[in-house]
C-alpha positions in Angstrom: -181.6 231.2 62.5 -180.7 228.1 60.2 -182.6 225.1 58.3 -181.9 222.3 59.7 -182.9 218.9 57.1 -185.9 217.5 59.1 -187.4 215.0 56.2 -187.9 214.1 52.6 -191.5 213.1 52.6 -193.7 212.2 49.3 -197.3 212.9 49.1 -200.0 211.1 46.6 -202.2 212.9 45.3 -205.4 212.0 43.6 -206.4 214.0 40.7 -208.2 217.1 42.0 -212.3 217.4 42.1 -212.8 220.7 40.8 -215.2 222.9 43.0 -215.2 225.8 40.5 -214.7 229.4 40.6 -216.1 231.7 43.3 -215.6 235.2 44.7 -212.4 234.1 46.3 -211.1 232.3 43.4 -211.0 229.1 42.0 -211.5 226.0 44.3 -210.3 222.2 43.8 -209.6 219.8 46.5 -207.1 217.1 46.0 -206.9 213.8 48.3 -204.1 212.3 49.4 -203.8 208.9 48.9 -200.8 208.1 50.8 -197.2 208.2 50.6 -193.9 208.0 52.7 -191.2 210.0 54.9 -187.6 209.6 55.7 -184.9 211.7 57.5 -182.7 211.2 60.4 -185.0 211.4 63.0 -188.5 210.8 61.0 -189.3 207.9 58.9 -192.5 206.1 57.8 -196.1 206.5 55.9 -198.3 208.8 55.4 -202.0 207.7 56.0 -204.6 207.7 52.9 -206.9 210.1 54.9 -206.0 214.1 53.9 -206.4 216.5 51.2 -204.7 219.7 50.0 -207.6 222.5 49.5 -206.1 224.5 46.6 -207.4 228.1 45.8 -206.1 229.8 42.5 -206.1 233.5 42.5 -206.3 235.6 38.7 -202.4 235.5 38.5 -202.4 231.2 38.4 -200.7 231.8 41.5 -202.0 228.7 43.9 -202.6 228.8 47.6 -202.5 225.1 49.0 -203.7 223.9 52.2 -202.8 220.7 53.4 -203.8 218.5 55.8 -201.9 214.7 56.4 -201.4 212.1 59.5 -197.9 210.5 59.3 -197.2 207.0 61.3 -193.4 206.6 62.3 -191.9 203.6 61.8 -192.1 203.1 65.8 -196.0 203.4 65.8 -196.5 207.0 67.1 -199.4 209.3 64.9 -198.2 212.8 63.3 -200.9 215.6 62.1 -199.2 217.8 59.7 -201.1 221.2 58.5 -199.1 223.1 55.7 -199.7 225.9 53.9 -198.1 228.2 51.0 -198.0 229.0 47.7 -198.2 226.8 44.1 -197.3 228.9 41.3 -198.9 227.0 38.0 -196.8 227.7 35.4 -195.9 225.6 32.0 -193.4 223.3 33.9 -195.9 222.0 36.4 -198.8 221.6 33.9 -196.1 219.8 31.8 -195.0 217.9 34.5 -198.9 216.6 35.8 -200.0 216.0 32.3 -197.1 213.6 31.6 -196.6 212.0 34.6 -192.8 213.5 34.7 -190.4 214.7 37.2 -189.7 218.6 38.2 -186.8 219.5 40.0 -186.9 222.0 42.9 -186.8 225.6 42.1 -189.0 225.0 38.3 -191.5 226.4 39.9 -192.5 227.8 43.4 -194.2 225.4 46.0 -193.0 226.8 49.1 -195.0 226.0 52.4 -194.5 226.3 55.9 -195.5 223.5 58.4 -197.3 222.9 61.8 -196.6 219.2 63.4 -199.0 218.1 66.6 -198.6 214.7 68.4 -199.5 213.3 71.5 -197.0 210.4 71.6 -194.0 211.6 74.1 -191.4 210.6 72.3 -191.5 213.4 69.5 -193.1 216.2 71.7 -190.5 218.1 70.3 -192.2 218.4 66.8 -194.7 220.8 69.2 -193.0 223.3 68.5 -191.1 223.3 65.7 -191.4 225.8 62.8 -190.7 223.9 59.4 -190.5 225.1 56.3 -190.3 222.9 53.0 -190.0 223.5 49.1 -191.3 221.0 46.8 -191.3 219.4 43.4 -193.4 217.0 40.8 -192.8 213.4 41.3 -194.9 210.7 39.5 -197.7 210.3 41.4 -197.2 212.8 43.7 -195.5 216.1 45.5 -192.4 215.3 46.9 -191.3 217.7 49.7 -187.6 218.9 51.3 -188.2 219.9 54.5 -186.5 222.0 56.8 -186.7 222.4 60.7 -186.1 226.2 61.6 -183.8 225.9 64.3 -181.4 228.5 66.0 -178.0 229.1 65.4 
């Protein structure tokens, strides 16, 4: 098995509307206000319409859960669920309170990905297993990601 580059894509993100703390752990749910994508095979917007539902646990150690629709530059509509784990630590506060940049590996934002569209001429993202590491951008999340393809 190798990664295979699949996209750079950046997601913005609304400051998050706290939900508080429950049972399961602390809840906040960030929108996503947009954003754009570009690899080889892949490029466009993201559409103003999803949200990552965060859970913290007692460690600080975040589970995301995200949820985006991507338009191609050709037109065709991609739904994008991805989940994994945030860890907050003093980089990432640092980096949301200022506005700054990360780079990858600061801290851990590792997800994996699950694409669905109808439009024929990327059935392929069906089924494809991606994986993707991310960073702080201003604004936003930006995300490397990475088709899990055969060797």
């Amino acid at each position: 098995m190798k990664l295979v580059p699949l996209m750079r894509f950046n997601v913005d993100v609304a400051a998050p509307i706290e939900v508080g703390a429950s049972s399961a752990g602390s809840r906040s749910v960030a929108n996503i206000t947009g954003g754009s994508f570009d690899g080889e095979r892949l490029n466009g917007s993201i559409y103003n319409s999803g949200a990552d539902w965060i859970l913290v646990d007692a460690t600080g150690m975040s589970k995301v859960d995200v949820r985006i629709v991507l338009e191609t530059e050709d037109g065709a509509k991609i739904y994008i669920n991805y989940q994994g784990f945030l860890e907050l630590n003093e980089v990432f506060g640092q980096a949301i309170a200022t506005g700054s940049a990360t780079q990858l590996g600061d801290f851990k934002l590792l997800t994996h990905l699950a694409f669905e569209t109808g439009d024929e001429r990327y059935q392929w993202l069906n089924s494809t297993v991606g994986v993707a590491e991310g960073r702080v951008v201003p604004g936003g999340i930006e995300y490397q990601v990475y088709e899990l393809s055969h060797d």
